[in-house]
C-alpha positions in Angstrom: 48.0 58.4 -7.0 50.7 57.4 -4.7 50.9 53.8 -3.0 48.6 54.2 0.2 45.9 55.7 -1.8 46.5 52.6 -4.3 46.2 50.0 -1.4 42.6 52.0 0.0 41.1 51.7 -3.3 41.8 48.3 -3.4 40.8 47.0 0.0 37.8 49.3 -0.5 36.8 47.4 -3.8 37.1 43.5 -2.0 35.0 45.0 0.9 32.2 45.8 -1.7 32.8 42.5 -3.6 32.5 40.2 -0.3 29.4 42.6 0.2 27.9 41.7 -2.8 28.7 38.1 -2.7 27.2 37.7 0.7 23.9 39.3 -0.2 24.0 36.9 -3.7 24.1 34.4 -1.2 21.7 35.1 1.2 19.2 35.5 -1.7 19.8 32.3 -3.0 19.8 30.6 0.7 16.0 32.3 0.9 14.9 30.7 -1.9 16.3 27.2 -1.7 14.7 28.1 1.9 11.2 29.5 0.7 10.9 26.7 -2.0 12.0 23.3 -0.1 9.2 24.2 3.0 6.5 25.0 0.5 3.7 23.1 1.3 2.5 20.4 -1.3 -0.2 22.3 -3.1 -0.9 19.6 -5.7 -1.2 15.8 -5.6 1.1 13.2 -7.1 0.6 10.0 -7.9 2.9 6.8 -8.3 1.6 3.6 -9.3 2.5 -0.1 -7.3 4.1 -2.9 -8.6 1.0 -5.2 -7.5 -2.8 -5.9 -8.4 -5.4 -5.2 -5.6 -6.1 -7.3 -2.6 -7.3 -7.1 1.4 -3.4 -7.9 1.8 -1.9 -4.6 0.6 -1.3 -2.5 3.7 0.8 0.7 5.0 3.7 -0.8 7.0 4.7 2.6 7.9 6.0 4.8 5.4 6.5 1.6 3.1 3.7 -0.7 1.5 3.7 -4.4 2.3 1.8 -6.8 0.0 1.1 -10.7 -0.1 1.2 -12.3 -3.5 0.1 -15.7 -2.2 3.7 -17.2 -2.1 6.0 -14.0 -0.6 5.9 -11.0 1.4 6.7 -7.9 -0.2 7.5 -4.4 1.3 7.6 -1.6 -0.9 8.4 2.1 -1.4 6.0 4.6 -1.4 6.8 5.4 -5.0 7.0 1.1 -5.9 10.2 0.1 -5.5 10.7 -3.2 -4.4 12.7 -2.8 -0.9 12.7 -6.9 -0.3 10.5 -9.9 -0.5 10.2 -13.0 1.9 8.8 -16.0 0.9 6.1 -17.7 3.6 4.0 -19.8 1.4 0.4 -19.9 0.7 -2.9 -19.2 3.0 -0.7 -17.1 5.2 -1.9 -13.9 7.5 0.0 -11.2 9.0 -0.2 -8.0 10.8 2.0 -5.1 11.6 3.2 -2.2 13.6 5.4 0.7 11.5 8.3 -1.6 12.1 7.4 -5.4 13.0 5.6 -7.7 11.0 3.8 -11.0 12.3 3.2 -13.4 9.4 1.7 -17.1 10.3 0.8 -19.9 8.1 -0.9 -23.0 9.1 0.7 -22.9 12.7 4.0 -21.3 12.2 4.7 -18.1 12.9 7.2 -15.3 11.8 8.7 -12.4 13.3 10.1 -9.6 10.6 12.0 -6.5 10.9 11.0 -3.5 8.5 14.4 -5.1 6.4 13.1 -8.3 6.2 15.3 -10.1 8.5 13.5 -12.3 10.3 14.2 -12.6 13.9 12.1 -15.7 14.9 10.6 -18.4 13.0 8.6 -21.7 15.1 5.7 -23.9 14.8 4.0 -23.4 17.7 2.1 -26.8 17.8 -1.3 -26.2 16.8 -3.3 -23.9 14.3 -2.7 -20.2 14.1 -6.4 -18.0 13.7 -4.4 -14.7 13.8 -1.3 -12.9 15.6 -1.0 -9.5 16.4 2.3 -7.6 16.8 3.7 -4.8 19.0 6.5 -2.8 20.3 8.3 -5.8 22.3 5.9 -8.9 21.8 4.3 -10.6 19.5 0.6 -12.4 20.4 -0.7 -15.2 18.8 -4.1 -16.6 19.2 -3.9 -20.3 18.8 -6.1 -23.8 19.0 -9.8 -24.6 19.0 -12.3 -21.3 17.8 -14.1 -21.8 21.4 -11.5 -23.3 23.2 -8.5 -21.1 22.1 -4.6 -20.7 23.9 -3.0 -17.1 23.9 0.6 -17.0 23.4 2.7 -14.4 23.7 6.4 -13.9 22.2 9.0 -11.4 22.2 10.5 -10.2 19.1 13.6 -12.6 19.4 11.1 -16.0 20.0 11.4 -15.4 23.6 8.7 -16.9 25.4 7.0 -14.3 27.9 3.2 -15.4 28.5 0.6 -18.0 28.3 -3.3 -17.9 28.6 -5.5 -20.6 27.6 -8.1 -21.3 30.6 -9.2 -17.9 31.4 -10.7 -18.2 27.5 -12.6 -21.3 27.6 -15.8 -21.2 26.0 -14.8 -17.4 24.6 -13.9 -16.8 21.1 -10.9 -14.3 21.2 -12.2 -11.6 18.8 -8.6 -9.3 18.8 -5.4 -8.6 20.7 -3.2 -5.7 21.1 -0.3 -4.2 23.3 -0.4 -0.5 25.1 1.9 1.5 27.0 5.1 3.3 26.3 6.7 0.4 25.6 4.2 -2.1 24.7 4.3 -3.5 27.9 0.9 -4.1 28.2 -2.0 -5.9 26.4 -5.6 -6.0 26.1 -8.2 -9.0 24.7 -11.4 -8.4 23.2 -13.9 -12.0 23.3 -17.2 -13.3 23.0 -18.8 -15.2 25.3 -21.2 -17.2 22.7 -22.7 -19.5 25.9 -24.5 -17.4 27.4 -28.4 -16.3 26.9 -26.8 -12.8 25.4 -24.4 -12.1 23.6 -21.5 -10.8 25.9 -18.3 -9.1 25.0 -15.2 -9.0 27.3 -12.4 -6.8 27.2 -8.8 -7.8 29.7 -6.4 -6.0 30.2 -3.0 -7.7 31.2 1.2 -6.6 32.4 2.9 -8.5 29.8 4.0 -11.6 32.0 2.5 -10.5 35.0 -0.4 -10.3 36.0 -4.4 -9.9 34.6 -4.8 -6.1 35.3 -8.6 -5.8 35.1 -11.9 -7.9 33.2 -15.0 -5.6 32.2 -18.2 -7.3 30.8 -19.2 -5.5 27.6 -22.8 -6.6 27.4 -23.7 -6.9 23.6 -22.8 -4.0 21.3 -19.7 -5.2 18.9 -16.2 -3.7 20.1 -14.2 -3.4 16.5 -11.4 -0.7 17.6 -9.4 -0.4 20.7 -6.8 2.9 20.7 -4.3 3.9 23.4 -4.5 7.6 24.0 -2.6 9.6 27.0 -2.7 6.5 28.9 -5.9 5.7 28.2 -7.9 3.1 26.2 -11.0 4.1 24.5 -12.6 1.0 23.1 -15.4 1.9 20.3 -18.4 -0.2 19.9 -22.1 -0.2 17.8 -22.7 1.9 20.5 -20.5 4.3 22.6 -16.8 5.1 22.5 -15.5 3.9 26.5 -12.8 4.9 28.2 -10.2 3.1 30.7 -8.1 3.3 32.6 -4.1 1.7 31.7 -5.4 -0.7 34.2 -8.3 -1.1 33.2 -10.8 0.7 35.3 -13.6 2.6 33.5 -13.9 6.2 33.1 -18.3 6.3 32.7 -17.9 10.7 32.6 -15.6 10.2 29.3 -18.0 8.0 27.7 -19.3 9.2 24.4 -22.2 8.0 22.1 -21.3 7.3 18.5 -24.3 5.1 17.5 -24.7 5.3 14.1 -21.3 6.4 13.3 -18.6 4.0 12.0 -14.8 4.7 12.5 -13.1 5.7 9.4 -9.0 6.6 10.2 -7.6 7.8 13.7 -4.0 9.5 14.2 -2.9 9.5 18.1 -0.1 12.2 17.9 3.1 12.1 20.5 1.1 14.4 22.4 -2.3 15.7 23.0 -5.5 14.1 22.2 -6.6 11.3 19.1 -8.5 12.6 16.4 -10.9 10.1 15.6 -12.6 10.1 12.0 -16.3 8.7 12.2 -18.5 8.3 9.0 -22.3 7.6 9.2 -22.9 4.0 9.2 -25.6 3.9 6.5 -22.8 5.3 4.4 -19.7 4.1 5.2 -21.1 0.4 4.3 -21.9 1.7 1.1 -19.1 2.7 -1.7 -19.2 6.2 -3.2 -21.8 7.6 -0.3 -20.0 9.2 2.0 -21.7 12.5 2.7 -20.3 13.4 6.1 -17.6 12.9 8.8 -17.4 13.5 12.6 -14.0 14.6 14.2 -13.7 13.6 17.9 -10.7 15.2 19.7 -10.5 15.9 23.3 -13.5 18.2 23.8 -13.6 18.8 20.1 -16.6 16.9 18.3 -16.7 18.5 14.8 -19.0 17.9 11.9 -18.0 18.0 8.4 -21.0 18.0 5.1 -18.2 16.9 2.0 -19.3 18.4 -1.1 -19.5 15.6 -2.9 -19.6 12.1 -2.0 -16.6 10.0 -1.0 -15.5 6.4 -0.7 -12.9 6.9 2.2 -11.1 9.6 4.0 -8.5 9.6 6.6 -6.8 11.6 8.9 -2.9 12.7 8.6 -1.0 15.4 10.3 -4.1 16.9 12.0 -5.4 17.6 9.0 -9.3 15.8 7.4 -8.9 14.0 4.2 -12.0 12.6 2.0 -11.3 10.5 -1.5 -14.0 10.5 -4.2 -13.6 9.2 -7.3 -11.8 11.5 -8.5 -10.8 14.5 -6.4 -9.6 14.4 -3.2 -10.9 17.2 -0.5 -8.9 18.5 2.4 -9.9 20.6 5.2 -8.4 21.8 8.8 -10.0 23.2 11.6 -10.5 27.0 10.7 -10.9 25.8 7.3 -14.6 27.1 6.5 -15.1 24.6 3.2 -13.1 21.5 1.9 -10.2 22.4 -0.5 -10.7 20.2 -3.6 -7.6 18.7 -5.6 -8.1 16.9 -9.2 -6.5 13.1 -9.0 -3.4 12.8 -11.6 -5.5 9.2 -13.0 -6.6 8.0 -15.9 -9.0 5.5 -14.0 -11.8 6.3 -11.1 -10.7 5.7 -7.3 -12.6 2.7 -6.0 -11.0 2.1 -2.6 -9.1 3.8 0.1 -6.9 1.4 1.5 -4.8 2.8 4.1 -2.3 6.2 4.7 1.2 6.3 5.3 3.3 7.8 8.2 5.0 10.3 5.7 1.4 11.8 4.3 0.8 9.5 1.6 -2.3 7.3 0.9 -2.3 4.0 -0.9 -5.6 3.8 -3.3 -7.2 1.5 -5.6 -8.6 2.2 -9.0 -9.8 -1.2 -10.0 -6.9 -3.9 -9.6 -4.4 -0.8 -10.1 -2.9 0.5 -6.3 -1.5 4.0 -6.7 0.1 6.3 -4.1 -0.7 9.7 -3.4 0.5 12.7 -1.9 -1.5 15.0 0.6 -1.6 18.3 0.1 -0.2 20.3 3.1 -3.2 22.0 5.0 -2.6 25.7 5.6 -4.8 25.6 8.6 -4.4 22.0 11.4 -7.6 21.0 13.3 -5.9 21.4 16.1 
């Protein structure tokens, strides 16, 4: 075999090599593919560092809890991220990445670190504060005679309310908009021969965009959807305007039906979860949910009976004791997952943004995962 034939051979054996050591390689870049996208089929569980209370709540895709003393924020699997210390009878509430804590009548503004960016005694008693994207709220003073202030996140002071409240019990505040440049009230009017709930609607240091008299069924939720706010009472679920102004055709009666969850995606219509009334106020008797979504008003019958459920990633989740169910839209029964516990679920307390829920099982709090749904509501 002389030299050229020699060099042939050779070049003609490294082309088949790199051949096969491409293909080796694009077999194991499917699998690491095919295998880190699988959805989660199964449910995980990881247990808290903390006993059970009304102050453990999702702070995003962490877990903050109140001992009593300090603030904690936590990972979704327990670990202890950092801890503030605010002292005892203290409140707070929080968006997925600002916290609002007040004792006595000082408040604090937290970052999702810890850091905290303002700190002040505002002068008189604190009854609650709500936080949002730029501000901060705090309803302040006398039940019936009570001052709204309103903060940025740095302390700066950017509104002030307290006669347009006089004899009105503030009942909840919150901010709308892109930004969370606007905010709306919910009150009671306790003076008057009925009962009489008002919502406002204000531009953040501005101006009061719009007042609409209630009448007597009990607002409890306001949501911002598309630019709209849909405030659910006893009653119906309303619709507004940003400014205000209502919608009477977008109305929509949910009497007897308690909200459960909601998830307003980036874009497209909420899906609000309603329970029954009858048995959402009773543990371990849920036997049904309603899905409201745009023109979408869906009924589920759970085969067994529940104690929360929630919705994540357009996609229905009930808890019982100890399974947990899943179901999408063109999903014609509830997939049902066995819970990784030694101890019964007794409480749902909230879900996290990366599709995790935070459960009790006694005084235990557990995390767990959500299996992936195959088929979305939506």
């Amino acid at each position: 075999m002389n030299r050229a034939t020699k060099g042939r051979n050779r070049l003609k054996d490294f082309l088949i090599l790199f051949v096969i050591i491409g293909v080796i390689a694009l077999v194991i870049w499917g699998a690491i593919s095919i295998f880190s996208s699988r959805p989660v089929t199964a449910v995980s569980a990881s247990k808290l560092p903390c006993p059970y209370s009304d102050t453990v709540k999702a702070f995003g895709s962490y877990v903050l809890y109140y001992d009593g003393v300090s603030i904690h924020c936590m990972t979704e699997t327990g670990s202890v991220r950092w801890s503030f210390q605010i002292g005892s009878n203290a409140g707070y509430d929080c968006t997925d990445s600002i916290i609002a804590v007040w004792s006595g009548s000082t408040i604090y503004i937290l970052d999702q670190n810890g850091n905290s960016s303002y700190n002040d005694n505002l002068g008189e008693s604190i009854q609650f504060a709500r936080a949002g994207k730029q501000y901060v709220a705090a309803v302040i003073g006398d039940t019936t005679a009570p001052r709204l202030v309103v903060k940025d996140h740095m302390g700066s002071h950017m509104d002030e309310e307290s006669e347009a409240y006089t004899d009105l019990i503030i009942l909840d505040v919150g901010f709308y908009g892109a930004k969370g440049e606007y905010m709306w009230t919910l009150a009671l009017d306790v003076f008057s021969t009925a009962a009489n709930h008002l919502f406002n609607t204000f531009e953040v240091g501005k101006m009061n965009t719009g007042e609409v008299s209630l009448g007597e069924p009990i607002p409890y939720e306001v949501i911002y959807e598309n630019s709209l706010l849909r405030v659910i009472n006893t009653r119906k679920m309303l619709t507004f305007t940003d400014r205000g102004a209502e919608d009477t055709a977008a109305s929509v009666l949910v009497y007897g039906w308690q909200l459960m969850d909601y998830e307003v995606p980036e874009r497209g219509s909420a899906y609000l979860l309603f329970a029954p009334t009858s048995q959402a106020t009773s543990m371990f008797d849920i036997r049904e949910l309603r899905l409201i979504s745009g023109s979408l008003d869906k009924r589920y019958s759970l085969p067994s009976t529940c104690i929360g459920a929630t919705v994540w990633n357009k996609t229905v989740y009930a808890v019982s004791a100890t399974e947990l169910l899943r179901a999408g839209q063109n999903d014609l029964r509830f997939s049902t997952y066995e819970l990784p516990l030694d101890a019964e679920v007794t409480r749902l307390i909230g879900t996290l943004s990366s599709g995790r829920i935070i459960v009790a099982c006694g005084s235990d709090v557990y995390t767990l995962t959500l299996p992936h749904s195959i088929s979305n509501i939506k």
